[in-house]
C-alpha positions as CSV (number, residue, x, y, z in Angstrom):
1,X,-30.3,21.1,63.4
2,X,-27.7,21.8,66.1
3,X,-29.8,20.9,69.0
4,X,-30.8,17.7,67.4
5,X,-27.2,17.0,66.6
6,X,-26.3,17.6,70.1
7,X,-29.0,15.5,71.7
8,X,-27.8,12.8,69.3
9,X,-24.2,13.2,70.9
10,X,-25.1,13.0,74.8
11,X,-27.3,10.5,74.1
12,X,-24.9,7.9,72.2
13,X,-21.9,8.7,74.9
14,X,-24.5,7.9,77.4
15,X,-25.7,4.5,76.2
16,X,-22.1,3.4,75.4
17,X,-21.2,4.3,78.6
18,X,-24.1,2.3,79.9
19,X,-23.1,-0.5,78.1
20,X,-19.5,-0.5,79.0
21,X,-20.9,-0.4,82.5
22,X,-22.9,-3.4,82.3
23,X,-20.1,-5.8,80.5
24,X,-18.5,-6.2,84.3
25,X,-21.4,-8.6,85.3
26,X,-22.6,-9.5,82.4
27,X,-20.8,-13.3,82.2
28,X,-22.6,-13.5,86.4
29,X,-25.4,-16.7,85.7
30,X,-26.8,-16.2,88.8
31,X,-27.6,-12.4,88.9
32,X,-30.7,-12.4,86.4
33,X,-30.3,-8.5,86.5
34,X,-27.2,-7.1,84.2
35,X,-28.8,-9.2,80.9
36,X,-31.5,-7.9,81.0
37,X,-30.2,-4.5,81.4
38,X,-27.8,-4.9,78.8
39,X,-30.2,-6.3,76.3
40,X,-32.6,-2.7,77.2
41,X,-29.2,-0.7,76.5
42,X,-28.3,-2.0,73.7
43,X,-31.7,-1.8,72.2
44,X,-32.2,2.1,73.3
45,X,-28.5,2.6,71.9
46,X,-29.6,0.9,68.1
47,X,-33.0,3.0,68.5
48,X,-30.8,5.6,68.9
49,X,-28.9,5.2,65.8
50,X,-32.2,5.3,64.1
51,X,-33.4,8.5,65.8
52,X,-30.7,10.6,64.8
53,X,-29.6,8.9,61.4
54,X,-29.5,12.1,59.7
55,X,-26.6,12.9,61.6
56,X,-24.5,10.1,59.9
57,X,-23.4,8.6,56.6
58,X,-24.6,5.4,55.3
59,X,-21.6,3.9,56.1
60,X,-21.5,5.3,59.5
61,X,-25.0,4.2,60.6
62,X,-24.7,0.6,58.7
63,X,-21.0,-0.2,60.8
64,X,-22.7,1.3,63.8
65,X,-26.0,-0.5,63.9
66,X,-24.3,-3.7,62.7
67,X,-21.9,-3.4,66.0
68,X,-25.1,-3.4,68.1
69,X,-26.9,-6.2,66.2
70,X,-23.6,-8.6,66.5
71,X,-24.1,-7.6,70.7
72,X,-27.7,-8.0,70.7
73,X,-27.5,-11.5,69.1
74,X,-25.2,-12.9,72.0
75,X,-26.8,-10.9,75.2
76,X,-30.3,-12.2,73.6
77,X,-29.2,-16.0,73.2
78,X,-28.4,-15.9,76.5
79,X,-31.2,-13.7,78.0
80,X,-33.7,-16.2,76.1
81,X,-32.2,-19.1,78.5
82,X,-32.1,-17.0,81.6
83,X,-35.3,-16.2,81.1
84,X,-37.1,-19.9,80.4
85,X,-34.9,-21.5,83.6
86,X,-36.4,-18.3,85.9
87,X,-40.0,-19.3,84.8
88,X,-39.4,-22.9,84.9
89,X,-37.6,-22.5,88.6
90,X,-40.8,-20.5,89.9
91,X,-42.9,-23.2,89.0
92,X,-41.2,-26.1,90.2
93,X,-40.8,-24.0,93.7
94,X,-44.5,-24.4,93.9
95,X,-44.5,-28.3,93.3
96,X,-43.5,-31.3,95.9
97,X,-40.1,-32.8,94.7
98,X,-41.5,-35.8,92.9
99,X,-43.3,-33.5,90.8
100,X,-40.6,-30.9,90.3
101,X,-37.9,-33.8,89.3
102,X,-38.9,-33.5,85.5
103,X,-38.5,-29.8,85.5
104,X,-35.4,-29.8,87.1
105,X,-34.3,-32.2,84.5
106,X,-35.1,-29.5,82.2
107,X,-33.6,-27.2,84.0
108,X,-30.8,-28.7,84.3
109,X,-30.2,-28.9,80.8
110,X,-31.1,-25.5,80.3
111,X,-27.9,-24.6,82.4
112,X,-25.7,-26.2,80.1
113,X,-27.0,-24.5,77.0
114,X,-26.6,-21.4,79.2
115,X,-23.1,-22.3,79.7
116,X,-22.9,-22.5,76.1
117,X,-24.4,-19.0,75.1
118,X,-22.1,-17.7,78.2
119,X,-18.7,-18.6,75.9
120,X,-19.9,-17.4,73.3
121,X,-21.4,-14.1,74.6
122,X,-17.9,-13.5,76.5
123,X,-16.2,-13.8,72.7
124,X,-18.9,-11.2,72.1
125,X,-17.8,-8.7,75.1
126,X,-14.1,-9.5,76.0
127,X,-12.0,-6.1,76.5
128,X,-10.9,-5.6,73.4
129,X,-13.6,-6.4,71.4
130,X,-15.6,-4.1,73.9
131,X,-12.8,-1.3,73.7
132,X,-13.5,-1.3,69.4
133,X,-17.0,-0.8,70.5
134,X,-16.9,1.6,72.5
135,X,-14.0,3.5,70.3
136,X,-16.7,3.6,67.7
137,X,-19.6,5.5,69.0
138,X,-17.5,7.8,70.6
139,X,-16.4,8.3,67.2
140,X,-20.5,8.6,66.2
141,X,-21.0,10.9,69.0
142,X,-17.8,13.4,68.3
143,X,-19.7,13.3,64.4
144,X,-22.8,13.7,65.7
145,X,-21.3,17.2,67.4
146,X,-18.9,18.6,65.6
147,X,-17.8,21.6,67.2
148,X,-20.2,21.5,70.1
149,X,-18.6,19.0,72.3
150,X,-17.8,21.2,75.2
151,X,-21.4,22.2,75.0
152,X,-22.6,18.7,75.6
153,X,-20.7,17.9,78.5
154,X,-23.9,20.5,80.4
155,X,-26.8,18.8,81.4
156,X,-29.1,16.5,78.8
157,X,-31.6,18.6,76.2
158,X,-33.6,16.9,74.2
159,X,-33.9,18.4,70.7
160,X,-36.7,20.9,69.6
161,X,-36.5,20.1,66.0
162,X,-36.9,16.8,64.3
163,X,-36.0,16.8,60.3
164,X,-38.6,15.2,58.7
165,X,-37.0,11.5,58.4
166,X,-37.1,11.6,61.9
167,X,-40.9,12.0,62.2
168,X,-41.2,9.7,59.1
169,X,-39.2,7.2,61.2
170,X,-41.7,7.7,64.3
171,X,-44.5,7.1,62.2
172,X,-43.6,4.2,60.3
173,X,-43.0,2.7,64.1
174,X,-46.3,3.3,64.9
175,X,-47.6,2.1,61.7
176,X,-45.5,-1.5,62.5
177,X,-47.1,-1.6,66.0
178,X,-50.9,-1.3,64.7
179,X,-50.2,-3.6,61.8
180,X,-49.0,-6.4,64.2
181,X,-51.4,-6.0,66.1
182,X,-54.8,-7.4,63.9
183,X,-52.7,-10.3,64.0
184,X,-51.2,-10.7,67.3
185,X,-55.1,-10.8,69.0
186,X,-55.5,-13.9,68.6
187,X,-54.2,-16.6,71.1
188,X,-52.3,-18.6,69.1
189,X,-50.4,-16.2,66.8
190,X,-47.2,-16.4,69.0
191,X,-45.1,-14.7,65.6
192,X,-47.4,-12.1,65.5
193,X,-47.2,-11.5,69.2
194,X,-43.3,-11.4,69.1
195,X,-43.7,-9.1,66.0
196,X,-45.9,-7.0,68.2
197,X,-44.0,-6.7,71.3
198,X,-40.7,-5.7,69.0
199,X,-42.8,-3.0,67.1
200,X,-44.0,-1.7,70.7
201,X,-40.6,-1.8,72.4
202,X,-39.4,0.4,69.0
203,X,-42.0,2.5,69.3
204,X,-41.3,3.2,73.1
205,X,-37.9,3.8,72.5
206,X,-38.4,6.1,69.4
207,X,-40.8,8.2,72.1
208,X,-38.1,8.7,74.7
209,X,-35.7,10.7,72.2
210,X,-38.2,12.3,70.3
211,X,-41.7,13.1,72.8
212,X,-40.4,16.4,74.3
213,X,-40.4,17.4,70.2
214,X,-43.5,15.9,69.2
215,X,-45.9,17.0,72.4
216,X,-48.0,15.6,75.1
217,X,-49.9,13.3,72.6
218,X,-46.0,11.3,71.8
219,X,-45.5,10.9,76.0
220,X,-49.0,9.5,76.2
221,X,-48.0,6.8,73.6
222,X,-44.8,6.0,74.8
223,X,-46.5,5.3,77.7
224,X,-49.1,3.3,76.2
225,X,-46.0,1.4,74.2
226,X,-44.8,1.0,77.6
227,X,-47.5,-0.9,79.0
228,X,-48.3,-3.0,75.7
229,X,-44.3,-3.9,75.7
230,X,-44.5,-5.2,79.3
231,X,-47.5,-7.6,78.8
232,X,-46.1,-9.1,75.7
233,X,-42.9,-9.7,77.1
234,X,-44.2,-11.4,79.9
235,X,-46.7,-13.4,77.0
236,X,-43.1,-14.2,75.4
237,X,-41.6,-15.9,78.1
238,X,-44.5,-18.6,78.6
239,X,-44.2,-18.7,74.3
240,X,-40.3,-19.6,75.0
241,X,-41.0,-21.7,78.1
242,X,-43.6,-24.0,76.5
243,X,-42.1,-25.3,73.7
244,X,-39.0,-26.1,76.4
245,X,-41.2,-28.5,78.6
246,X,-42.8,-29.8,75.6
247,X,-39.6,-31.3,74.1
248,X,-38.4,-32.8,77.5
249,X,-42.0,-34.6,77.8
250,X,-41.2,-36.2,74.7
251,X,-37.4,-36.8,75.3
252,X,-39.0,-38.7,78.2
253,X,-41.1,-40.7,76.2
254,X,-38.8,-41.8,74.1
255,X,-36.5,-42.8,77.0
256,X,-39.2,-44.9,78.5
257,X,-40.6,-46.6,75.3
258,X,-36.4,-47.3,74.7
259,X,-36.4,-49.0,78.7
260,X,-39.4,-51.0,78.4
261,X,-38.5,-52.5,75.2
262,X,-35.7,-53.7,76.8
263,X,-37.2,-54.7,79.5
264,X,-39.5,-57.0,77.6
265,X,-37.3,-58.2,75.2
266,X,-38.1,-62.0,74.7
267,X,-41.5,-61.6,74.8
268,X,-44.3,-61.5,72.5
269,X,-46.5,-59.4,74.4
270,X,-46.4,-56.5,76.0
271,X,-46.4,-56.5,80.2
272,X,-49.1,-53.4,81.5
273,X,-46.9,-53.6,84.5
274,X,-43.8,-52.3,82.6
275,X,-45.3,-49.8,81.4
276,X,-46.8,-48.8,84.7
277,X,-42.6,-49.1,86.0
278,X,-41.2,-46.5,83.2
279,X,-38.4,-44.8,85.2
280,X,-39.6,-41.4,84.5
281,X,-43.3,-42.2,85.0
282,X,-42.8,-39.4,88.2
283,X,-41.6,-36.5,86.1
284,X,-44.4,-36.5,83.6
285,X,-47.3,-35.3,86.2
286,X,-44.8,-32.4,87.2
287,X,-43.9,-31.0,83.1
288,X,-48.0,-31.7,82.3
289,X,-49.0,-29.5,85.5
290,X,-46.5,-26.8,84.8
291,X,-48.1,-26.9,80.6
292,X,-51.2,-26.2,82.5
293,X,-49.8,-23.4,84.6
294,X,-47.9,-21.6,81.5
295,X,-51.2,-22.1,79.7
296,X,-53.3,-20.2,82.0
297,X,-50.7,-17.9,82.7
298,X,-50.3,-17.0,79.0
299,X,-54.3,-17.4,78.5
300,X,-54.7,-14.5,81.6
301,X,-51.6,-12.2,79.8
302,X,-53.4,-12.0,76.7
303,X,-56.8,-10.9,77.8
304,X,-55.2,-8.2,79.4
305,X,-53.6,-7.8,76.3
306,X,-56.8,-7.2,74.5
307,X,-58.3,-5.2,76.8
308,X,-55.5,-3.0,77.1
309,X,-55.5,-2.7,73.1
310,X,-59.2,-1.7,73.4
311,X,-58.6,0.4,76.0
312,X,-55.9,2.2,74.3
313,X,-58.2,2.7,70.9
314,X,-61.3,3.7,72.8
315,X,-59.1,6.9,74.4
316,X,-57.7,7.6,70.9
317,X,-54.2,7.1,71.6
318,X,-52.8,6.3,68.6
319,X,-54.9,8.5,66.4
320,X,-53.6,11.5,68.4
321,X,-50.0,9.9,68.0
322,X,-50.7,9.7,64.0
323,X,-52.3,13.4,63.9
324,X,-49.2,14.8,66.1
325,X,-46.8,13.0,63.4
326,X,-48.5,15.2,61.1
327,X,-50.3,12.1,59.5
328,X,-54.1,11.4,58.0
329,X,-55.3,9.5,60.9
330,X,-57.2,5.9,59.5
């Protein structure tokens, strides 16, 4: 148990530390980089806290986690946005400008809900609320090894010994993943898809603490988790993207229909040619062509998602994961 409890300690100094790293860019709108890196930091420090729960109270591992849920909320509201105006921007790069002027209608009101999650995600990190943080795990990792500290400040080992919950823990991951995924195969189930590429991420992340432990089988998996994490997150950005375009295709509408109304107030019927005048009539080809181009996009991801599922059951991957876990494979 003392190796475990040491790996626990090194590894929760060395995610806060990460994370108190990453705050100094983190409010930066045009560097795409530190939320994202943030958001993978604070997700491997809260996997962390579940990894090596035995080494805590309830108490402890309830304040902790709910520190790093109260972060991840505000780095994901804005890494959401970020995300949507990057995919949005690539498209319209590939369009002429009469074409791109609906997108970068959209865009533009992207940035000012970005703006808006930026305020609120700099309530979320400003120094003192970040010093608490930070004064907290340090807390968790000086619990987490006791007596042992001057040990920890060597070089990084991973633990040879995993109490049981731990394994349980690993397991049920694994159990989440396959479960999501008889739903998520299909093309349309977007919540099964997010639930899928959440139970993969978890699973990934549970494997990195825990793989040098549980043998070669775990690294294969976390490997697997790896690639099945990358494809669905790409699959979530065209599911956060869609929606986006959609609503500003009707927003447009409505504009119009509210313009030529006006326009023909007075009369009894309605003039074609007003119609075919609609001040935004140039925006809608762009937002209809770039649904076409997330469509595709999203169509292509998920094939590759299938196939890589396939794959990945046809080598046995996760029956050797659930046989290494000590489990009755299905």
């Amino acid at each position: 148990m003392e190796d475990f409890r040491l790996a626990a300690g090194q590894v929760i100094e060395l995610r806060v530390d990460q994370i108190v790293e990453l705050s100094r860019g983190l409010l930066d709108v045009t560097d795409p980089a530190p939320i994202e890196q943030m958001w993978l930091a604070l997700r491997r420090l809260r996997a962390a806290l579940e990894i090596f729960r035995p080494c805590f109270t309830k108490a402890q591992f309830r304040g902790g986690r709910d520190e790093v849920k109260f972060l991840v909320r505000a780095v994901g509201a804005r890494r959401e946005i970020d995300s949507v105006i990057r995919t949005l921007e690539e498209i319209g790069a590939e369009m002429g400008q009469a074409e791109s002027a609906g997108l970068t209608g959209a865009v533009d009101q992207l940035r000012r809900d970005q703006a808006d999650a930026n305020r609120r995600l700099a309530q979320a990190v400003h120094g003192r609320r970040l010093q608490a943080f930070s004064f907290r795990f340090e807390e968790l990792a000086g619990l987490a090894l006791g007596p042992d500290r001057e040990v920890a400040e060597g070089e990084y080992r991973s633990a040879r010994y995993l109490p049981p919950e731990t394994v349980k823990l690993v397991a049920r991951r694994l159990n989440r993943l396959r479960d999501a995924a008889s739903g998520a195969l299909e093309p349309d189930a977007v919540a099964d898809q997010k639930r899928m590429r959440v139970a993969a991420e978890r699973l990934r992340y549970a494997l990195e603490l825990t793989g040098d432990s549980l043998g070669t089988q775990a690294h294969t998996a976390r490997r697997a988790a790896r690639a099945l994490q990358e494809i669905l997150t790409e699959i979530w950005g065209c599911n956060l993207a869609i929606p986006v375009v959609r609503d500003k295709i009707s927003q447009l509408e409505k504009e119009d229909v509210r313009t030529v109304l006006t326009r023909a107030r007075g009369t009894r019927e309605l003039d074609p040619v007003l119609v075919q005048a609609a001040p935004n009539r140039a925006s809608y080809r762009g937002l209809e062509l770039s649904l076409v181009h997330l469509g595709a996009g999203r169509q292509m991801l998920f094939d590759r998602l299938k196939r890589l599922w396939m794959e990945q059951s046809r080598q046995g991957v996760w029956v050797a994961l659930e046989s290494s876990l000590g489990a009755p494979a299905r």
